[in-house]
Residue frames as a rotation matrix with the C-alpha (Angstrom) as fourth column:
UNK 1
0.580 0.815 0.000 0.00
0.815 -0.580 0.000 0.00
0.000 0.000 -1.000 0.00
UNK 2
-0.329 -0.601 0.728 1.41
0.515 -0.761 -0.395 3.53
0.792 0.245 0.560 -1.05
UNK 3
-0.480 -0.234 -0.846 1.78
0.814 -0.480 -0.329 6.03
-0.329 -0.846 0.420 1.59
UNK 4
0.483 0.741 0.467 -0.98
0.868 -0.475 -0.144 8.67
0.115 0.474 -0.873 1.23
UNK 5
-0.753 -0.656 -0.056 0.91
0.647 -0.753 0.121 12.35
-0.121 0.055 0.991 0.22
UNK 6
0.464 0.559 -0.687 -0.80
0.679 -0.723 -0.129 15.44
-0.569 -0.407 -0.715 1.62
UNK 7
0.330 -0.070 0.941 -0.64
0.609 -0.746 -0.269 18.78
0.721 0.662 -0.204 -0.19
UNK 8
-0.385 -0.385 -0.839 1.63
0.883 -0.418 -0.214 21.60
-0.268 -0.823 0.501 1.94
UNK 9
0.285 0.784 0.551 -0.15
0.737 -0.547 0.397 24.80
0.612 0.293 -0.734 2.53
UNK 10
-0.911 0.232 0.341 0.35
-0.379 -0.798 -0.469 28.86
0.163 -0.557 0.815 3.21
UNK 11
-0.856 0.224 -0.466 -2.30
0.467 -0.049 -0.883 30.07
-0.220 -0.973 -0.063 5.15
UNK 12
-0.335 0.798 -0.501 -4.40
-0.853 -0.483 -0.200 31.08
-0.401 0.360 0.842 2.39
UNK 13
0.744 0.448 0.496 -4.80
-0.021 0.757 -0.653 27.12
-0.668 0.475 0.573 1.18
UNK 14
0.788 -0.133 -0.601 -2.07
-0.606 -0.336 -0.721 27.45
-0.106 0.933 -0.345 -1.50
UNK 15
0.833 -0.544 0.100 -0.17
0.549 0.835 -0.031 24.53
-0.067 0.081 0.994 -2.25
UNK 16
0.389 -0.921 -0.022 3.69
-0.870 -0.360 -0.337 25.09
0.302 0.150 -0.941 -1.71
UNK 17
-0.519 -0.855 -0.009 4.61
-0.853 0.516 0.079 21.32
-0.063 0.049 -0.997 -1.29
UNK 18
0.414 0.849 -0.328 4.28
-0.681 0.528 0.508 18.19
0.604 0.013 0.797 -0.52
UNK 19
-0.691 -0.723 0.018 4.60
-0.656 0.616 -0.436 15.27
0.305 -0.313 -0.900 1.91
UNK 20
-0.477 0.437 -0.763 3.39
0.383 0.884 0.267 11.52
0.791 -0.165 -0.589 3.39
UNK 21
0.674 0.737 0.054 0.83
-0.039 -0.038 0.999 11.52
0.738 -0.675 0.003 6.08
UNK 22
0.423 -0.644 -0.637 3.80
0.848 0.529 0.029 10.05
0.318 -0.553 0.770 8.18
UNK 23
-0.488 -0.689 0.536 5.69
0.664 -0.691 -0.285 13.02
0.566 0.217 0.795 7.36
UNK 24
-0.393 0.476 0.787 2.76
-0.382 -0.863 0.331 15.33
0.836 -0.171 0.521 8.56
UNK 25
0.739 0.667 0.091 1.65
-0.305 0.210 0.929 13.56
0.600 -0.715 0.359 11.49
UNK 26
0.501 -0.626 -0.597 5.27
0.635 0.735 -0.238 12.95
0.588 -0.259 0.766 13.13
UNK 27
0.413 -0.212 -0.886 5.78
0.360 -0.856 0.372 16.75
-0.837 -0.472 -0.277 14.89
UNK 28
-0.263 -0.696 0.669 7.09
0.962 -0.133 0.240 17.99
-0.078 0.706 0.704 11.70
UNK 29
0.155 0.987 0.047 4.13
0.639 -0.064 -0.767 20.41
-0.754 0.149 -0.640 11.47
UNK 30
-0.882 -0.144 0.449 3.59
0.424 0.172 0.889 20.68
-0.205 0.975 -0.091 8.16
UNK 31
-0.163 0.986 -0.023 0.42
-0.652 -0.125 -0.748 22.71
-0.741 -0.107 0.663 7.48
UNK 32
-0.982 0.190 -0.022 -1.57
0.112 0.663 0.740 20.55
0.155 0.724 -0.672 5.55
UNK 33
-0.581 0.811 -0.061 -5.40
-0.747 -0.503 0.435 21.29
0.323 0.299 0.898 4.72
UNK 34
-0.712 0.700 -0.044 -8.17
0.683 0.678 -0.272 19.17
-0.161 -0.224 -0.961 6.57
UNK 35
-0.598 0.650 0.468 -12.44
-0.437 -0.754 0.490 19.75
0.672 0.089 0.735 6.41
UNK 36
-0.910 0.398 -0.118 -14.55
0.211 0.199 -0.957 19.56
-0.358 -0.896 -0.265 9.02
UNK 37
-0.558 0.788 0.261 -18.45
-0.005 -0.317 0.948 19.34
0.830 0.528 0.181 8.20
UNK 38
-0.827 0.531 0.183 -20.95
-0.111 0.165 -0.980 19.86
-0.550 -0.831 -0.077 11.52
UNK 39
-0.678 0.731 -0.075 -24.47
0.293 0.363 0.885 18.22
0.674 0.578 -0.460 10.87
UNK 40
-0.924 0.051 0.379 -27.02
-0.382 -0.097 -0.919 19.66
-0.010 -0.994 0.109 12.47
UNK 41
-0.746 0.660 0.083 -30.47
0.563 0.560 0.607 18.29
0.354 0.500 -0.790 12.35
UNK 42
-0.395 0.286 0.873 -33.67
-0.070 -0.957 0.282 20.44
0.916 0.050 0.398 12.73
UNK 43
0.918 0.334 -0.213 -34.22
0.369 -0.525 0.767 20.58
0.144 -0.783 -0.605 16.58
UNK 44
0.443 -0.760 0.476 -30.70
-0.657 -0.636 -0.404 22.26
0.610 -0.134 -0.781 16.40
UNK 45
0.512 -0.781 0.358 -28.19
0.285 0.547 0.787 18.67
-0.811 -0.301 0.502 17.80
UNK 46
0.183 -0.442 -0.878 -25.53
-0.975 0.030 -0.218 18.31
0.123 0.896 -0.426 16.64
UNK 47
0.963 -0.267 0.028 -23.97
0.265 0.962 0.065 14.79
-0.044 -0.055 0.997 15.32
UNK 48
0.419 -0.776 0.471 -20.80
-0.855 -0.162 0.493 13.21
-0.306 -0.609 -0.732 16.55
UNK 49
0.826 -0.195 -0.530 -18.90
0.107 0.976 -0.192 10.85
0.554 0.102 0.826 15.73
UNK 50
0.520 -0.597 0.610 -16.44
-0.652 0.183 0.736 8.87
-0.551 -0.781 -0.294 18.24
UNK 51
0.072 -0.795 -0.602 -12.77
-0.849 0.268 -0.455 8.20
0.523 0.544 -0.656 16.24
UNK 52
0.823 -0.077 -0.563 -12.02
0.168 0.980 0.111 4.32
0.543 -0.186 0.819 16.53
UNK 53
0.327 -0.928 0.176 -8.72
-0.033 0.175 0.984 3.18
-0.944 -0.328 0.027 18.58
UNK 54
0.385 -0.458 0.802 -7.35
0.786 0.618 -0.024 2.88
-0.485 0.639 0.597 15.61
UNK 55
0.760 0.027 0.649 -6.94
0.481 -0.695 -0.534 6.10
0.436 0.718 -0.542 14.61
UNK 56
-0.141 -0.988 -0.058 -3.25
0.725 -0.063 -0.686 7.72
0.674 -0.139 0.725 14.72
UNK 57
-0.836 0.081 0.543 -4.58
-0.300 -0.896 -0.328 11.40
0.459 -0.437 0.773 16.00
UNK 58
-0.603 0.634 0.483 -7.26
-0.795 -0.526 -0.302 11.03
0.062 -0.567 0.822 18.91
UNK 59
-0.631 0.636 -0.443 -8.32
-0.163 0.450 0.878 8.00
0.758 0.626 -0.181 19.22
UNK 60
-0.601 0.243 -0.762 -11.01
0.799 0.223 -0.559 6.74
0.034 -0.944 -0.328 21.34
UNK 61
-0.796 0.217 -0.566 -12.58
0.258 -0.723 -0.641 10.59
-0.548 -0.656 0.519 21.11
UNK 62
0.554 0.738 0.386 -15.92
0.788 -0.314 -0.530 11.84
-0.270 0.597 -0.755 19.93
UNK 63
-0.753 -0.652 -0.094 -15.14
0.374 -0.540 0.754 14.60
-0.542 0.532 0.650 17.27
UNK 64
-0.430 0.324 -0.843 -16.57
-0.645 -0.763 0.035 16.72
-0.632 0.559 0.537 14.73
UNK 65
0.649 0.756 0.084 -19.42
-0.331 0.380 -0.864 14.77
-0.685 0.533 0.497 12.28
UNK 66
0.964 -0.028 0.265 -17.13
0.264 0.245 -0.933 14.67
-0.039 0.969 0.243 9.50
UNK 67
0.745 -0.665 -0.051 -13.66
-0.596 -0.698 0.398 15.41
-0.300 -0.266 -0.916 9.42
UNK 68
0.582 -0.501 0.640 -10.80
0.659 0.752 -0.010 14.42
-0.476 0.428 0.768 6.79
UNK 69
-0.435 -0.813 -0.387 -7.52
0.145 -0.487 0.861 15.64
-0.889 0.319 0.330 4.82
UNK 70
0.761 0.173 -0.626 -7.91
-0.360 -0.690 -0.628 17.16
-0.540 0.703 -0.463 1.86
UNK 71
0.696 -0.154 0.702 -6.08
0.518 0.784 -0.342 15.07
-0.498 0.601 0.625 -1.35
UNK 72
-0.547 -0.617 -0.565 -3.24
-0.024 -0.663 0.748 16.70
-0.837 0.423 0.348 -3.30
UNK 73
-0.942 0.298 -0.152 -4.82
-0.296 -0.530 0.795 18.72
0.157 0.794 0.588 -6.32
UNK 74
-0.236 0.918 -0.319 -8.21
0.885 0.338 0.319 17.98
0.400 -0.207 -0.893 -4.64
UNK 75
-0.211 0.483 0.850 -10.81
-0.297 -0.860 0.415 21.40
0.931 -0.165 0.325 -4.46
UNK 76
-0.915 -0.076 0.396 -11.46
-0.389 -0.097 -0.916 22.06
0.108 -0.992 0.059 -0.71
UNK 77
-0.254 0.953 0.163 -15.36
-0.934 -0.198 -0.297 21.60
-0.251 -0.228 0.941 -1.40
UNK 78
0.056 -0.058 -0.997 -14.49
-0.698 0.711 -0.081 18.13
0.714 0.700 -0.001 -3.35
UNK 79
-0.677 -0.674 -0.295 -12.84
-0.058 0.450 -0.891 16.72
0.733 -0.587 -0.344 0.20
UNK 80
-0.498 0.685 0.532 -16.08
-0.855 -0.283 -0.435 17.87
-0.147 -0.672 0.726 2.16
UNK 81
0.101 0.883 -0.459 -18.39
-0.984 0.156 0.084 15.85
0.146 0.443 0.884 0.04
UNK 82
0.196 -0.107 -0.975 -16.02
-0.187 0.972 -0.145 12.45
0.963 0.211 0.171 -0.45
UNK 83
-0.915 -0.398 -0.064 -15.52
-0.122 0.425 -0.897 12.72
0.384 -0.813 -0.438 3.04
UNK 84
-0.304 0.952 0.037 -19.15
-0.936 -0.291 -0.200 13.10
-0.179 -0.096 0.979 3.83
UNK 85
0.498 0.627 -0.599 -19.72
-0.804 0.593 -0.048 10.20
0.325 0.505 0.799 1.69
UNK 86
-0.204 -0.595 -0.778 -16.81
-0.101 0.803 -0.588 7.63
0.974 -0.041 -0.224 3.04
UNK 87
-0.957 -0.255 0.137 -17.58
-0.140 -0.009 -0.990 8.39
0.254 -0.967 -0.027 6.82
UNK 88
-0.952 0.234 0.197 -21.24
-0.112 0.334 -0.936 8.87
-0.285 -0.913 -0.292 6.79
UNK 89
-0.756 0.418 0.504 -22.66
0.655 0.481 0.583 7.72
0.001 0.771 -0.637 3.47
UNK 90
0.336 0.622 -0.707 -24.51
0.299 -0.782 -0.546 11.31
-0.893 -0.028 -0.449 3.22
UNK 91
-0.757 -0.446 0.477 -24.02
0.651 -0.457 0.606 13.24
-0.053 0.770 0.636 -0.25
UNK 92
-0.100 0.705 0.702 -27.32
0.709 -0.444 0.547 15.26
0.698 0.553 -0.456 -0.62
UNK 93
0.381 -0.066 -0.922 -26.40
0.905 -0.176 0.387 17.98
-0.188 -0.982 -0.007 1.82
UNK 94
0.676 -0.149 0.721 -25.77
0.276 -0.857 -0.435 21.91
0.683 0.494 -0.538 1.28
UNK 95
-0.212 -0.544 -0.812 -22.39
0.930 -0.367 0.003 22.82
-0.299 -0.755 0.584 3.36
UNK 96
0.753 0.048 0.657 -21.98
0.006 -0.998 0.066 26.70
0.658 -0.046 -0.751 4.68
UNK 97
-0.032 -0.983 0.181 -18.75
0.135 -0.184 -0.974 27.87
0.990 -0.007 0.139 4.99
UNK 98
0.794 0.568 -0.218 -17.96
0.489 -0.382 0.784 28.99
0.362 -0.729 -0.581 8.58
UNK 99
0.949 -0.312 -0.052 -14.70
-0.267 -0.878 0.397 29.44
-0.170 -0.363 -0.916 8.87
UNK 100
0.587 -0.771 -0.248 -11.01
0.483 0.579 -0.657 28.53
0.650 0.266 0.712 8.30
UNK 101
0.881 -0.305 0.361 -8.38
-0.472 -0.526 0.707 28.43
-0.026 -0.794 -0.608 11.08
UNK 102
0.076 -0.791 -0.607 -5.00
-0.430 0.523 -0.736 26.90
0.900 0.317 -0.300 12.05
UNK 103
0.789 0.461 0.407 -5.00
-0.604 0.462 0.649 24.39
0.111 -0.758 0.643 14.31
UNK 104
-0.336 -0.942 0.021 -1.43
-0.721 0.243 -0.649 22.89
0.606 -0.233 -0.761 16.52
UNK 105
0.830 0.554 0.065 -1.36
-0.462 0.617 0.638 19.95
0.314 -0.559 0.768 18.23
UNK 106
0.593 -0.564 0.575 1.41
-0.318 0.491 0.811 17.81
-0.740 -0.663 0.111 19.63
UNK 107
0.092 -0.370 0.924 1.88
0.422 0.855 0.300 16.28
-0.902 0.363 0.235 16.54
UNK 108
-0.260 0.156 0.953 0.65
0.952 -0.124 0.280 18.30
0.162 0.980 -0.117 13.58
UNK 109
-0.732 0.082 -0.676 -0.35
-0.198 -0.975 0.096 21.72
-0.652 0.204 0.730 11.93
UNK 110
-0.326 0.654 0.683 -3.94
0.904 0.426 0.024 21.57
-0.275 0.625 -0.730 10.37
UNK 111
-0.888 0.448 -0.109 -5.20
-0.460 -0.845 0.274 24.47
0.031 0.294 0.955 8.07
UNK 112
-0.471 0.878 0.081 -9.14
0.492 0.338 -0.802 23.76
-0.732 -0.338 -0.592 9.29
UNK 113
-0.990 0.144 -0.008 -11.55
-0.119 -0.783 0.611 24.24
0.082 0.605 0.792 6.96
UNK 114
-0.939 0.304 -0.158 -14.75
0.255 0.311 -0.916 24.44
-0.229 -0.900 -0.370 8.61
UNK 115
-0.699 0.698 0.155 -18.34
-0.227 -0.422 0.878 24.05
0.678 0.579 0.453 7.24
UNK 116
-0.763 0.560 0.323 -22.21
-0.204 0.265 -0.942 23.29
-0.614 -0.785 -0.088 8.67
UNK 117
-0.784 0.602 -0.153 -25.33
-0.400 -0.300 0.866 22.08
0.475 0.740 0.476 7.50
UNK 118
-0.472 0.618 0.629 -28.56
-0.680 0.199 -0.706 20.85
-0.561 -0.761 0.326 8.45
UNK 119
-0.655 -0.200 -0.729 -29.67
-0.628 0.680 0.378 17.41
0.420 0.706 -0.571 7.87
UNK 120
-0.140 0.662 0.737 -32.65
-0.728 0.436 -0.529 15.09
-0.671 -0.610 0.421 8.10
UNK 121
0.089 -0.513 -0.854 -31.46
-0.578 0.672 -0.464 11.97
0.812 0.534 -0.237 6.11
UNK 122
0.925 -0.379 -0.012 -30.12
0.211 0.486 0.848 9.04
-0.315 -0.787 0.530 7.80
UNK 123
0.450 -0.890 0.076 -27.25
-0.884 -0.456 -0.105 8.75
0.128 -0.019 -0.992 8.67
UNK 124
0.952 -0.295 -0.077 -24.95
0.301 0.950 0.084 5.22
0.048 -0.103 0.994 8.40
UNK 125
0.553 -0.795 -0.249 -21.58
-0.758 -0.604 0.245 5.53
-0.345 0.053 -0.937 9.85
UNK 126
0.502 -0.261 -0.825 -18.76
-0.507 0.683 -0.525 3.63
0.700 0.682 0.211 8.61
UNK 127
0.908 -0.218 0.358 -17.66
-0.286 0.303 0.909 1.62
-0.307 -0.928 0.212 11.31
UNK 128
0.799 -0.516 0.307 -14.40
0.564 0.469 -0.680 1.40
0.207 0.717 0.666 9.74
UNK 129
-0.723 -0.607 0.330 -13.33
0.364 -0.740 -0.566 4.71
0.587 -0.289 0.756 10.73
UNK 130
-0.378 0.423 0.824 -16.08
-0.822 -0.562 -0.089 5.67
0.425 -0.711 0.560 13.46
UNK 131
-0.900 0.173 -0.399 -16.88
0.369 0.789 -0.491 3.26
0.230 -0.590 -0.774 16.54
UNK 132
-0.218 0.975 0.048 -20.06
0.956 0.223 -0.189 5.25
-0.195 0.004 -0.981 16.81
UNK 133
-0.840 0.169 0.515 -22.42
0.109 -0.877 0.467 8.35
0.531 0.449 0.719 16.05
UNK 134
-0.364 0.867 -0.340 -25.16
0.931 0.339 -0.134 10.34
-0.001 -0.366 -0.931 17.57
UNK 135
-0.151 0.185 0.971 -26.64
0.109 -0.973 0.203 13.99
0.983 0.136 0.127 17.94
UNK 136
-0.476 -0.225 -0.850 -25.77
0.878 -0.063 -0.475 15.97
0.054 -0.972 0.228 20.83
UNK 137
0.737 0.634 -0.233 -27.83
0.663 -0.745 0.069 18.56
-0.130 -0.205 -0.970 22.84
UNK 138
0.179 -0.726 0.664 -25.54
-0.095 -0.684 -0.723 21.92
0.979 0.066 -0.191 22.45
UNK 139
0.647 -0.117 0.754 -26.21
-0.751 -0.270 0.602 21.85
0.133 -0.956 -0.263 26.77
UNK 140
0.994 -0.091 -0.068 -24.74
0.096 0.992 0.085 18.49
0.059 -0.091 0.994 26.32
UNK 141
0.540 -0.832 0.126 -21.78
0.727 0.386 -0.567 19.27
0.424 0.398 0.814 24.68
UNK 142
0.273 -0.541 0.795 -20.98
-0.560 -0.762 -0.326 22.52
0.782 -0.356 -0.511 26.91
UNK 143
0.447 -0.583 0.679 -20.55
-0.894 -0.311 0.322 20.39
0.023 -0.751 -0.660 29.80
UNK 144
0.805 -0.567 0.173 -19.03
0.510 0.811 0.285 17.78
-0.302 -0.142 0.943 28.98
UNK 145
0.604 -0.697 0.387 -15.77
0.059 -0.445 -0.894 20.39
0.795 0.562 -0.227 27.13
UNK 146
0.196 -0.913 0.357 -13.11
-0.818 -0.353 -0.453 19.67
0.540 -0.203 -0.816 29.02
UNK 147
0.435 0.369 0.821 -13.52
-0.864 0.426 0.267 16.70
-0.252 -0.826 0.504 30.44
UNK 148
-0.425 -0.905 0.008 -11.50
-0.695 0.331 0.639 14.70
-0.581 0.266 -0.770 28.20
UNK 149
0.123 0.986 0.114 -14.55
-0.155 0.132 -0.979 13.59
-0.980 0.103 0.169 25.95
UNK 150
0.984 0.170 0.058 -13.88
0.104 -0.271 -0.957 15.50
-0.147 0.947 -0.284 22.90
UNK 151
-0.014 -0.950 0.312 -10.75
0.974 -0.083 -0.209 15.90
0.225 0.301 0.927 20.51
UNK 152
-0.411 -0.291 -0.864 -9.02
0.356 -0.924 0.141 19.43
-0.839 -0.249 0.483 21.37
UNK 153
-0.858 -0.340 0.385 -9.87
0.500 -0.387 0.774 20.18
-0.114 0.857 0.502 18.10
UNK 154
-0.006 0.937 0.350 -13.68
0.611 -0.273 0.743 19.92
0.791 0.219 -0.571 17.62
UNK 155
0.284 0.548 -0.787 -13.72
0.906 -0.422 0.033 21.85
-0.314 -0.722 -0.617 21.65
UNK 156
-0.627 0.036 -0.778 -11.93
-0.155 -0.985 0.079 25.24
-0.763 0.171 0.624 20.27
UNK 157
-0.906 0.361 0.222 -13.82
0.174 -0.160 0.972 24.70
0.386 0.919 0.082 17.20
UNK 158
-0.130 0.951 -0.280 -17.21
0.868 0.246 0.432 24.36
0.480 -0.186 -0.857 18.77
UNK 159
-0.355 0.460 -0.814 -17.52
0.500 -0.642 -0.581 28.08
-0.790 -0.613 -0.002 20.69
UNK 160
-0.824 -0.160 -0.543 -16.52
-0.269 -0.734 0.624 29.74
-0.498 0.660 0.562 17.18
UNK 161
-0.837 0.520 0.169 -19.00
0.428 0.431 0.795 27.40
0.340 0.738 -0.583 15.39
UNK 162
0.070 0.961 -0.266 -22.31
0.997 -0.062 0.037 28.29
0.019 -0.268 -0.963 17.49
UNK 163
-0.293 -0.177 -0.940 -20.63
0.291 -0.953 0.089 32.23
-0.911 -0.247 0.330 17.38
UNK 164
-0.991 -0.125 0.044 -21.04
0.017 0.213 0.977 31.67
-0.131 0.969 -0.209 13.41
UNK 165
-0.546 0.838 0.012 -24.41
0.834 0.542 0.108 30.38
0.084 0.069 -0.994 13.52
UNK 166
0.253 0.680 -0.688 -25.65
0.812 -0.536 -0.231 33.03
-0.526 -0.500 -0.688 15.63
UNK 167
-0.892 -0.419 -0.169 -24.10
0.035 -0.437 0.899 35.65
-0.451 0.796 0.404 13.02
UNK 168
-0.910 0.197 -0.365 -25.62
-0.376 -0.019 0.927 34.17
0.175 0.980 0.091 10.27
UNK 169
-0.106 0.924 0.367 -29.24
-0.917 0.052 -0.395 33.41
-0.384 -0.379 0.842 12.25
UNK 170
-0.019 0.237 -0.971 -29.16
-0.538 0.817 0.209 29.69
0.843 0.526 0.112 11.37
C-alpha cells in the first residue's frame, strides 16, 4: 500500500509542497489542509462521531461529524463531500462555509476548513473509521468540554462554530 501524500499549505490554502501523512503527522508540522463538516439536524443537535482506537490522531474521542484531509490537487469543497460520503454515506447535503483556522497539536499543523449544514437523512456511519455516532444537545456538549470527551480540536472549534451560527441566524 502507497503512503498517502498530503498537499503543503500557506495560510491562504495554496499549495507550496508536498509530503506523506507520516511526514505530517510525526511533529514535523507541516500545514496541511483538513475539512470539518458539523451536521445539524432540525431541533438544532448536533452529530458526533467517536474516532475508533485505531486512529493515529485522537483515538477513542468523539469529534466533529465529518472530518478528513484534503487530497493533493483535490478542491477544498471536493474533500467535504467524499468525506461526507466515506464516513457517513450522506451526499445530498448543502455545506456553509464557517470558517477557516489553524490548528497545533502535539503532533501536527492543520489548516481547518470548517463548514455546517442541516440534515434530516439518515445517517450510516462507517464503522471502519467511526466506533459510533449520535446527535448531541448543544447543553450536552458545553458540559461535557473539558472533560476529556472530545478531541481538542472539535472543543476550540465548537464556541466559534455556534458564534457563526448566531451571526448568520441559522
Amino acid at each position: 500500500m502507497t503512503e498517502e501524500i498530503f498537499p503543503i499549505v500557506n495560510e491562504q490554502g495554496e499549495t507550496i509542497g508536498t509530503a506523506t501523512r507520516k511526514e505530517c503527522h510525526s511533529g514535523s508540522f507541516l500545514l496541511h489542509q483538513v475539512v470539518h463538516l458539523h451536521v445539524f439536524n432540525e431541533k438544532g443537535e448536533l452529530y458526533l462521531q467517536k474516532r475508533n482506537e485505531t486512529k493515529d490522531i485522537q483515538p477513542g474521542k468523539w469529534d466533529t461529524a465529518v472530518g478528513g484531509h484534503v487530497n493533493l490537487n483535490e478542491k477544498v469543497e471536493d474533500a467535504l463531500y467524499r468525506e461526507a460520503g466515506e464516513e457517513l454515506h450522506i451526499c445530498d447535503f448543502v455545506p456553509v462555509f464557517a470558517f477557516r483556522y489553524v490548528f497545533r497539536s502535539d503532533v501536527e499543523q492543520e489548516l481547518v476548513n470548517s463548514y455546517y449544514t442541516r440534515y434530516s437523512g439518515e445517517i450510516n456511519p462507517d464503522k471502519s473509521e467511526i466506533s459510533e455516532g449520535r446527535f448531541w444537545k448543544p447543553e450536552e456538549i458545553k458540559s461535557a468540554i473539558g472533560k476529556n470527551i472530545f478531541t481538542p480540536n472539535f472543543e476550540s472549534e465548537f464556541p466559534k462554530l455556534i458564534e457563526v451560527m448566531i451571526q448568520k441566524n441559522n
